[in-house]
N, C-alpha and C positions, 0 to 999 in steps of 0.2 A: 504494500500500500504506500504510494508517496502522500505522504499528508500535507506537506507545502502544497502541490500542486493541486490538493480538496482544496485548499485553503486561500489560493488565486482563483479557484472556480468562482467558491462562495462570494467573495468580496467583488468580482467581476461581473457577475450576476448585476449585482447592485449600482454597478457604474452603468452598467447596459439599460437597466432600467432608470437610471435617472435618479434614485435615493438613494444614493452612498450620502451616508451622514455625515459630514465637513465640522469639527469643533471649530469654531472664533473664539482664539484667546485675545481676552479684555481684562482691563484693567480696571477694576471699578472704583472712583476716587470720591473720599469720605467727604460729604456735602456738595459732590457734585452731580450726583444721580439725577436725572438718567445721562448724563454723560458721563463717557467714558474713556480711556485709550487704547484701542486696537494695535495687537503687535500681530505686525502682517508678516506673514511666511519671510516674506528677503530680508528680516530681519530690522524694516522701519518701523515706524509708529507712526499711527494717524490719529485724529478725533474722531468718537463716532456718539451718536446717542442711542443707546439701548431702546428699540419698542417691544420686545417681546419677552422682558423679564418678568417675573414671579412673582419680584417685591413690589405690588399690587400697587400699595400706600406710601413708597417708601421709608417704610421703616425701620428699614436697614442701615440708615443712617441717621435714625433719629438720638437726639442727645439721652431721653430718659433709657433707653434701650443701650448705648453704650455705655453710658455710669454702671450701670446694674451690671454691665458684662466688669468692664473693667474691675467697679469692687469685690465680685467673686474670683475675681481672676486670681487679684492680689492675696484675696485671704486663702484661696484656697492652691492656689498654682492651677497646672492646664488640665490634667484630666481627672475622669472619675475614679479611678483604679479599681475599676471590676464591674463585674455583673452587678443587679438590683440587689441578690439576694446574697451574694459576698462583697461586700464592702463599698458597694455602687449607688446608696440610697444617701441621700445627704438630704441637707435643709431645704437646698435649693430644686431641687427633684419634689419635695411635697411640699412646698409653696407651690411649684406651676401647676401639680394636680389640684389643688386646693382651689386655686385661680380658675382651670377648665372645668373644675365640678359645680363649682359656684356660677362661672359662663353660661352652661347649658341647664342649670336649675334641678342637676341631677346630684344622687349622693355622692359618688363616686366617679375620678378619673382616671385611665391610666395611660402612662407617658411611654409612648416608642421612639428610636432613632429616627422615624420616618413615617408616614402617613400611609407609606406602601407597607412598611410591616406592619402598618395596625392592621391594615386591611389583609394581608395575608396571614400574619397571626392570629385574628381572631375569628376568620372566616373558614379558616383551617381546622382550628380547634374547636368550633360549636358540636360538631358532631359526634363529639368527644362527651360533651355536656347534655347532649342531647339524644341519644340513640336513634338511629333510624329518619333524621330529622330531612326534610325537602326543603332545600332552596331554590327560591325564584328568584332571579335574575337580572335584570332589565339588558338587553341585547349590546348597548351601549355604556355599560358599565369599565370602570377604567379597569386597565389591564391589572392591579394591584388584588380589584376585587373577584376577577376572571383567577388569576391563579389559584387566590385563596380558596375558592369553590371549588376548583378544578383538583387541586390535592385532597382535600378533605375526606375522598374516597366516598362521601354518602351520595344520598339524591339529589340532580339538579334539575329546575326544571328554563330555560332561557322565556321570557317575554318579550313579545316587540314593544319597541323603544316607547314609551309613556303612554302605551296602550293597557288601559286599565281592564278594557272588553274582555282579551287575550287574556290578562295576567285572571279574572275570573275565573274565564276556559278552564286553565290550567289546575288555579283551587278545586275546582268543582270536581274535577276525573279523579284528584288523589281522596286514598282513604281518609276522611274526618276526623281518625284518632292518632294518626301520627303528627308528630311535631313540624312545624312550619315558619318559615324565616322567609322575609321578602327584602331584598339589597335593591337600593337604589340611590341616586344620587340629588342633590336637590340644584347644581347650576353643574353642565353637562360641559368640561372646557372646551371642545372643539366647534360647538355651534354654538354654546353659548344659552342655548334653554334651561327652561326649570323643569324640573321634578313635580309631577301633578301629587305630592306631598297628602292631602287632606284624600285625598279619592284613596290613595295605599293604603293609609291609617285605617279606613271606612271600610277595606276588604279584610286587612287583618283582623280585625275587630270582629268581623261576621265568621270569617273562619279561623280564627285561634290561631292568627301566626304574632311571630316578632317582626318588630321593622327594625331596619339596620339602613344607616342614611348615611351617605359619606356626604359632609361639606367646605371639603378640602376647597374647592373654590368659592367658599361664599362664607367661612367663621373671618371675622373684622372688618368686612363689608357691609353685610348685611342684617337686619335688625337694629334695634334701639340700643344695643351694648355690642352688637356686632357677632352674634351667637351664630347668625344665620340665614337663612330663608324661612327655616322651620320658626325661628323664633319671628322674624318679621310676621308670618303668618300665624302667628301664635298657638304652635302646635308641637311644640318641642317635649310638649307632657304627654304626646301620643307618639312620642318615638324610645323603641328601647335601649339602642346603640348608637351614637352619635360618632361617628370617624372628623375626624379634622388634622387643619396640618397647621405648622408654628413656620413654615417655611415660606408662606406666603406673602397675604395683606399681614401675617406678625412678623416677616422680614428675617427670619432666624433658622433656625432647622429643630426637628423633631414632628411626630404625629401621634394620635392619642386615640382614645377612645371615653367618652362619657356614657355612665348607666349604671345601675343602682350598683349597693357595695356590692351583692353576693356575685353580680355577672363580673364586674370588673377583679373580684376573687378569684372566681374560678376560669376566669381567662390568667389572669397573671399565674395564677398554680399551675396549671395545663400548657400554657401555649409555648413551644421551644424557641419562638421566633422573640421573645420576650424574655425567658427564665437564662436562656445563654448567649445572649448577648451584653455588650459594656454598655453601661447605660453613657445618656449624651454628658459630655463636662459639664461641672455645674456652673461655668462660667455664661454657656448657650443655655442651660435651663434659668437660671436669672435674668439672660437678657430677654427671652421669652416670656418669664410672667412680667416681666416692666411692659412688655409689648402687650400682652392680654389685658393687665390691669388698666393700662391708658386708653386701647382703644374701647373700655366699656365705656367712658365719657367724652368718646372724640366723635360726638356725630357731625360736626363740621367738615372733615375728612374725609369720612364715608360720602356727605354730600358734593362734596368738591369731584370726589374721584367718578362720582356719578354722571356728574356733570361734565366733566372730561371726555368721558365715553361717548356720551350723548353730542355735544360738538362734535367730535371724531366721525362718527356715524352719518350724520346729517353730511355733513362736509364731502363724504367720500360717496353718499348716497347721490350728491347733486354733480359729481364727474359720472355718474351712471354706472357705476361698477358695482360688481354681481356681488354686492353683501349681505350677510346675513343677519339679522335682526329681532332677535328674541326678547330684547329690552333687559339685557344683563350685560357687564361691563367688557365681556368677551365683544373683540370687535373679528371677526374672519372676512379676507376678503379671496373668493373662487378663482383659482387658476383654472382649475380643470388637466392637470399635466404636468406631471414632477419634473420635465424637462425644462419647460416653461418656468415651473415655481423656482427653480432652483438659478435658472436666469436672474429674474427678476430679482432674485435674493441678493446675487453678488453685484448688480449692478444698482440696487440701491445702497449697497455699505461697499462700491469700490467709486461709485462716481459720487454719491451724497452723501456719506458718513453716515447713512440713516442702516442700525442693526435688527432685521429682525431674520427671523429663521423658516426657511420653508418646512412646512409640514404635509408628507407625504405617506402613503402605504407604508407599513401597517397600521399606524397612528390614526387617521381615516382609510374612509373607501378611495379605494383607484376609481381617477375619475371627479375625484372631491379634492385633489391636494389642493392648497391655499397659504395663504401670509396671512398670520394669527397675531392681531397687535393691540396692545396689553397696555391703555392709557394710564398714567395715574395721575394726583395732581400735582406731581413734579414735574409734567409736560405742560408746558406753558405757551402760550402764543407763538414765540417766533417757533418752537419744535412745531408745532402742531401746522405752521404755514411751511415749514421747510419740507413733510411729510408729505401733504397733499399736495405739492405742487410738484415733488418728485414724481408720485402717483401718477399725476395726469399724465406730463410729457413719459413717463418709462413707459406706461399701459399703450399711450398712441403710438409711442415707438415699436416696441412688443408687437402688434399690431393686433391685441388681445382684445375679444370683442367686448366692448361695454354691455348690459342692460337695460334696455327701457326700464323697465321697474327693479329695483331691485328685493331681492327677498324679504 
């Protein structure tokens, strides 16, 4: 077997198609988000402004968020030195649980490295807890919560995407006395919809399932303390697992899960995706609850970042281009062809400074690739004029066809 030569197949593959994934190393400089400086392959530097990062609110650079890291830093040095359950739990680990459990109005929360291993931790482990248990699915659920079903080894059952008709279907064919979980998300990042949230709750309810919501795109955004959609829609009391990430609108790293003590118990007891691994430095779990605790009374931010969005949209919706618009801060605009997307990528951050990333197969459907761009209210006027007017002349250049209406 030559294994190089599997291994130029593989990766070759990917150039032929048009999705070889390309990293941009950036330099991201403290207080000047979303600008940045691009270190370009031959070794120069340019300027560029980030539109496709994470840090939602920028809070990544926010001063109460730094103090807090900095002071743990100091008292504590840089890591945790171990697992949760050898030597890995500090103060700073149960203040941020404290903080998410109090966020989401539940008893209990537990802290992961990652939003992806909550979701695969504990989605893997229910089965465990639960014997014989059926999970449904939403078809468009993120890959974190796909895996997590997929090893779990019990029943799954997939629903089309925020069809509540289907996900009935589904309830009604299985046996009434086995246990039942419904995973869904409540702002979906690649188009940018909700979660028809209250309709789930209304079918759990009839048939004895649990709800499991991931709000990895929508805890610091959304709601009066930023819990969510669930909370905006005040229904966070008919959910039993809440997934969220620290990585996002709170600018930091980690992910968690909210729900009463005993699930949050017998996840932490059970789940290997939790019990062996190092828990995060307590220096990133302090800058995370300074991030959770500020934006329970930052709704000016959340409003600002709304409104961001919403300019963006309008703006790009009146060059006629194919976007989609679900009324959530996700802004997607349709290429249709990861050859195309991936153009349009390097020639807005090699001729405008302007960074974002094409998104292509797997990530969506082939057919749907697009430039996924992520305002927040550290994009300001001139960013925002320097963006769409790249848009217009690259798209006419391109010779990509506009929209009469757009989606």
């Amino acid at each position: 077997m030559n294994y190089s030569e599997k291994l130029d197949q593989a990766i070759g593959r990917l150039h032929e198609e048009g999705r070889y994934r390309t990293f941009i190393d950036i330099e991201r400089q403290n207080g000047q988000f979303p600008h940045a400086t691009w270190n370009k392959p031959d070794g120069t530097q340019a300027p560029i402004t980030v539109w496709c990062g994470n840090d939602y609110l920028g809070m990544g650079q926010h001063p109460a968020v730094l103090g807090a890291m900095h002071e743990a830093l100091d008292a504590t040095g840089a890591g945790s030195g171990g697992t949760r359950n050898i030597s890995g739990t500090t103060v700073y680990h149960k203040r941020l649980e404290a903080e998410l459990a109090d966020l989401h109005g539940k008893e209990a929360a537990l802290l992961f490295t990652s939003a992806y291993i909550a979701n695969d931790a504990t989605l893997s482990t229910l089965p465990k807890l639960f014997p014989g248990l059926i999970i449904y699915s939403d078809e468009l659920n993120h890959a974190s919560m796909i895996e997590g079903v997929r090893r779990n080894g019990g029943a799954k059952r997939i629903f089309r995407h925020n069809d509540v008709a289907h996900l009935r279907e589904l309830l009604e064919a299985d046996d009434p006395s086995l246990p039942k979980l419904i995973a869904f998300e409540s702002v979906y990042s690649m188009d940018g919809d909700f979660g028809p949230i209250e309709e789930i709750c209304d079918l759990a309810d009839e048939f004895g399932a649990l709800t499991y919501i991931d709000e990895v795109h929508a805890v610091g955004m959304y709601g009066p303390r930023g819990a969510g959609v669930a909370e905006r829609d005040r229904l966070m009391h008919r959910l039993d697992i809440i997934n969220g990430t620290l990585a996002k609108a709170y600018g930091v790293m980690g992910g968690y899960i909210a729900a009463s003590a005993k699930m949050c118990d017998a996840v932490r007891s059970y789940a290997p995706g939790f019990i062996f691994t190092t828990s995060l430095p307590p220096a990133v779990a302090a800058g995370a609850a300074a991030s959770v605790a500020h934006l329970k009374r930052d709704q000016a931010l959340r409003d600002q970042h709304q409104t961001q969005a919403r300019i963006l949209k309008t703006r790009l919706k009146g060059l006629g281009l194919p976007l989609i618009d679900h009324g959530s801060h996700i802004v997607p605009v349709i290429v249709g062809d990861p050859v195309h997307t991936k153009k349009l990528s390097d020639m807005l951050l090699e001729g405008y400074g302007i960074y974002v990333q094409p998104i292509n197969f797997p990530t969506v459907p082939r057919g749907t690739e697009r430039l996924r761009f992520t305002p927040s209210p550290v994009h300001g006027p001139k960013e925002m004029d320097a963006l769409v007017n790249a848009m217009d002349a690259l798209w006419s250049h391109c010779a990509l066809n506009r929209a009469e209406l757009s989606a």
